[in-house]
N, C-alpha and C positions, 0 to 999 in steps of 0.2 A: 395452348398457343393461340394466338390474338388472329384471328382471319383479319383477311385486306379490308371489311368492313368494318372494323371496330377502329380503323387506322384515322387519323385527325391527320391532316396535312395542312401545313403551318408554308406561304411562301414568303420568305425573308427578302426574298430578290436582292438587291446590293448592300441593304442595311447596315450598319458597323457592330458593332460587337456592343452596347450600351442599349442601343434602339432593340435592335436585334435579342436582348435577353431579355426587356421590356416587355416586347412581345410573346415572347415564348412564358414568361412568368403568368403575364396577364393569364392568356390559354390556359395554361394548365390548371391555372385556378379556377376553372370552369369543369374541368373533366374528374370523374372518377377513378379511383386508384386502379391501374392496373391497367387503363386505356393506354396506347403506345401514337407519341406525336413523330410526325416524320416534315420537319425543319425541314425547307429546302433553301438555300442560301450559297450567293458569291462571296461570302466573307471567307476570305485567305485564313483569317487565323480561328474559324467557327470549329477546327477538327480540336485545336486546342483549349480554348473556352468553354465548349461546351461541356465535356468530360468535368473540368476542374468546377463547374456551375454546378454538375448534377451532384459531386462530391461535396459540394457547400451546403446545397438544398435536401439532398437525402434522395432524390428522384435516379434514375437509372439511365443510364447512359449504356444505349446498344450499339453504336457505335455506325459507320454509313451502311447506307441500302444500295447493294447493290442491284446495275441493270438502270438506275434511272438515269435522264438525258443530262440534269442536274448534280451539282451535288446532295447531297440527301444525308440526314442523319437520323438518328432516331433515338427517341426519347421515353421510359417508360415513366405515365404516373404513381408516385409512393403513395400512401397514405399518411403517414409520416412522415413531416417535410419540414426543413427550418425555413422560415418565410425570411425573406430578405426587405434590404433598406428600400422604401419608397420609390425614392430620386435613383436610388444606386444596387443595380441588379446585381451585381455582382460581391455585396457585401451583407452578410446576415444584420437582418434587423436588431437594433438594441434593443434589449429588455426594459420593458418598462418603459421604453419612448412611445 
């Protein structure tokens, strides 16, 4: 189990959902597998994006953290990941491009 220490906390603040995975991709391409990211973000539709992101990229999707003032989600790193488009987080990168 991951203690409160090992946790990344990622603050989305109003971002949209493009920006918003932008960010979260960059991050975790920085962290080790297994570290767990805790997105905080006013994105209305981040409980739905998120899940179907982590489904694209292979990473884990723990779903929100309860108790914080925010809303809060949580994300684990895979080591196994499909990297996505450039410009477009939400679409796996093409081969060979």
């Amino acid at each position: 189990m991951t203690g409160a220490r090992d946790v990344v906390t990622i603050d989305g603040g109003d971002l949209g959902c493009a920006r918003l995975l932008l960010l979260l991709r960059d991050r975790v391409a920085t962290l080790p597998a297994g570290a767990v990211v805790h997105l905080i973000t006013a994105d209305p539709v981040a409980p739905i994006d998120l899940p179907v992101w982590c489904h694209l990229t292979g990473h884990a999707y723990l779903g929100t953290v309860d108790g914080t003032p925010r809303p809060t989600y949580a994300v684990r790193v895979e080591e196994r990941v499909v990297p996505t488009d450039a410009d477009n987080p939400w679409r796996a990168a093409r081969r060979g491009a």
